[in-house]
C-alpha positions in Angstrom: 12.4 -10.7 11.6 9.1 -11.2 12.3 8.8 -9.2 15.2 10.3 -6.5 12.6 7.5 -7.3 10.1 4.9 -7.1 12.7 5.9 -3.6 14.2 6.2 -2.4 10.6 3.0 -3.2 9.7 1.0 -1.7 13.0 3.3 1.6 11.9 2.0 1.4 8.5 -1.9 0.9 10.3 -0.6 3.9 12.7 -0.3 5.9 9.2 -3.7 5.0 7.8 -5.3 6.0 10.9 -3.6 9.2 10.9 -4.1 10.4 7.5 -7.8 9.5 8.3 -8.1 12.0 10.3 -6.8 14.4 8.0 -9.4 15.8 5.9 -9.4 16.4 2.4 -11.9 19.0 2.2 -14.9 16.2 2.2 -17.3 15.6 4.9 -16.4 12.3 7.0 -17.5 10.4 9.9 -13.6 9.9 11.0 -13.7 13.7 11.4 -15.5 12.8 15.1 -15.0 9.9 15.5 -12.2 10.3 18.0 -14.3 12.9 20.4 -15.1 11.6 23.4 -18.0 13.5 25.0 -19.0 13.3 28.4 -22.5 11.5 29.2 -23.9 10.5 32.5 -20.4 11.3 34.1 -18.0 9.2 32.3 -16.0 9.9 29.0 -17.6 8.3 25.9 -16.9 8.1 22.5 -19.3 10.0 19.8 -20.3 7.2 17.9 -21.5 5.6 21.2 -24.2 8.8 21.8 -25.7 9.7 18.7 -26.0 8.4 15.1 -23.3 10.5 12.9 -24.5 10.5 9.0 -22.6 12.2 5.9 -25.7 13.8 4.3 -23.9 15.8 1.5 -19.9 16.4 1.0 -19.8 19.4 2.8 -22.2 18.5 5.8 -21.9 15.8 9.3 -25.1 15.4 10.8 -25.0 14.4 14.3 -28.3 12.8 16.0 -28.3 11.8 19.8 -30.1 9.0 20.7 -30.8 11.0 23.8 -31.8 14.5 23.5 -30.0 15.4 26.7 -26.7 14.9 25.4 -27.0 17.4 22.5 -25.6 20.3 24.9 -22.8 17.9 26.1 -22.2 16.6 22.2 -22.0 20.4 21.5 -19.1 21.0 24.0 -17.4 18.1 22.9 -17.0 19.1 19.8 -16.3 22.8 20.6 -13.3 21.1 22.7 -12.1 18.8 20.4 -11.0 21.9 18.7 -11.6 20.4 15.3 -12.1 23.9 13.5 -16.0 23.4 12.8 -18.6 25.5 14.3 -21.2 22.9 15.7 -25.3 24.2 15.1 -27.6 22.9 16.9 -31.4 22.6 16.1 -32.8 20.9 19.3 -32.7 17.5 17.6 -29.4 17.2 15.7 -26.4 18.8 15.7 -24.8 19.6 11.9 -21.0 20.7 11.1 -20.6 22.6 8.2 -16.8 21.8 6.7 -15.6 24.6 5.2 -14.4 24.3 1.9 -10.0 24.6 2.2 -8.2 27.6 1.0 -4.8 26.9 -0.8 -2.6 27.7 2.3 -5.0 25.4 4.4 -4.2 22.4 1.8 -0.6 23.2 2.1 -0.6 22.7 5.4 -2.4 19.8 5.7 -0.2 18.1 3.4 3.1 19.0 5.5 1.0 17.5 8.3 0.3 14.5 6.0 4.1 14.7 5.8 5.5 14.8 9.3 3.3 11.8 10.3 4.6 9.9 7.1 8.0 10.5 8.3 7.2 9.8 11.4 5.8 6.3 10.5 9.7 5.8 8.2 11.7 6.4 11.8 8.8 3.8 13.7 10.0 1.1 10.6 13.7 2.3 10.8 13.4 1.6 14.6 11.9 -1.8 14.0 15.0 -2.9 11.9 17.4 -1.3 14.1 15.8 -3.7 16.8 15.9 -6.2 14.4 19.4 -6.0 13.4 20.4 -6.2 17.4 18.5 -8.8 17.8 20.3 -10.7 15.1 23.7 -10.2 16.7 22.7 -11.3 19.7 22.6 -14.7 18.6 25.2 -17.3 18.8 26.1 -20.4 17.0 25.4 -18.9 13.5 27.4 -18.4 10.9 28.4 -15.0 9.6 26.7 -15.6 5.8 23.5 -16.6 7.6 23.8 -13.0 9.4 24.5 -11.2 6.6 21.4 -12.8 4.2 19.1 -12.0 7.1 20.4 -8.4 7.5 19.9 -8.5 3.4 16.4 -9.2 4.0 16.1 -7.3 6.8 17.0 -3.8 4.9 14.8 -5.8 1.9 11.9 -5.2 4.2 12.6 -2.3 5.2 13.2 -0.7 2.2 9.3 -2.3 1.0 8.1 -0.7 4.0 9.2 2.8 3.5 8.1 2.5 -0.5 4.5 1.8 1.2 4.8 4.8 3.4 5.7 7.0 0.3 3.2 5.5 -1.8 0.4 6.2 1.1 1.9 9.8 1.1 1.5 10.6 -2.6 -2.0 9.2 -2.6 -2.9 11.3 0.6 -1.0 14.6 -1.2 -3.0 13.9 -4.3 -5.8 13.6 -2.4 -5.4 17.1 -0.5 -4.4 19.0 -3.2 -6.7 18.0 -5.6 -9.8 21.0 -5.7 
């Protein structure tokens, strides 16, 4: 059961992440933060290159610490194929988020929705797991099975009202102009 409890709760930190990374028309650092960019011939992540600042809703500034990499920050980005236009002004490097149209929102909250669902099937495969794991065991009686299969689905079922609840709140969030 704990096992269960566990993997449900990295799924439900798997969903977090993920809507993160969905935007809601708003400027944010988490936007980037999973570019890696090459410096110096190995793979490195944004945030370890350059100081990334939120100056206004619609705007991520991105400074290098080393002037060099602005080019290689440039490409990055450009690769990541994050849907922003990267400018660069010989010191910093500024995204402009566009603001979203009404079929963009839409589709960002059915994206919002596949990973939700996504996330129920990880927590449904956790007590499926669970549930064999519980029958594997001998020696125990069959009303102790069945109160910890109760509280298995118990958890479960608490699990998968998070994951709803996250969705609304991300939907909301999306939709909302």
């Amino acid at each position: 059961m704990d096992n269960a409890q566990q993997e449900m709760n990295a799924a439900i930190k798997h969903l977090e992440h993920a809507f993160l990374k969905i935007r809601a028309g708003r400027a944010s650092t988490t936007m980037v933060q999973d570019v890696m960019v090459e410096y110096y011939g190995s793979m490195t992540p944004i945030n370890q290159v350059a100081n990334i600042s939120i100056p206004d809703a619609m705007t991520i500034s991105i400074q290098p610490w080393d002037r060099n990499a602005l080019k290689d920050i440039e490409k990055a980005i450009v690769n990541a194929n994050l849907g922003f236009a990267p400018s660069n002004n010989g010191e910093v490097i500024i995204l402009n988020v566009p603001p979203l149209t009404e079929e963009r929102r839409k589709d960002l909250a059915k994206q919002a929705k596949a990973e939700s669902e996504q996330t129920k099937i990880t927590v449904r495969n956790a007590r499926q797991e669970a549930m064999k794991e519980l029958k594997k065991l001998e020696g125990i009686s069959e009303d102790v099975i069945k109160d910890t299969e109760n509280d298995i689905q118990e958890l479960t079922n608490k699990y998968i009202t998070k994951i709803d609840e996250h969705f609304k709140v991300k939907e909301e969030d999306i939709m909302k102009i």
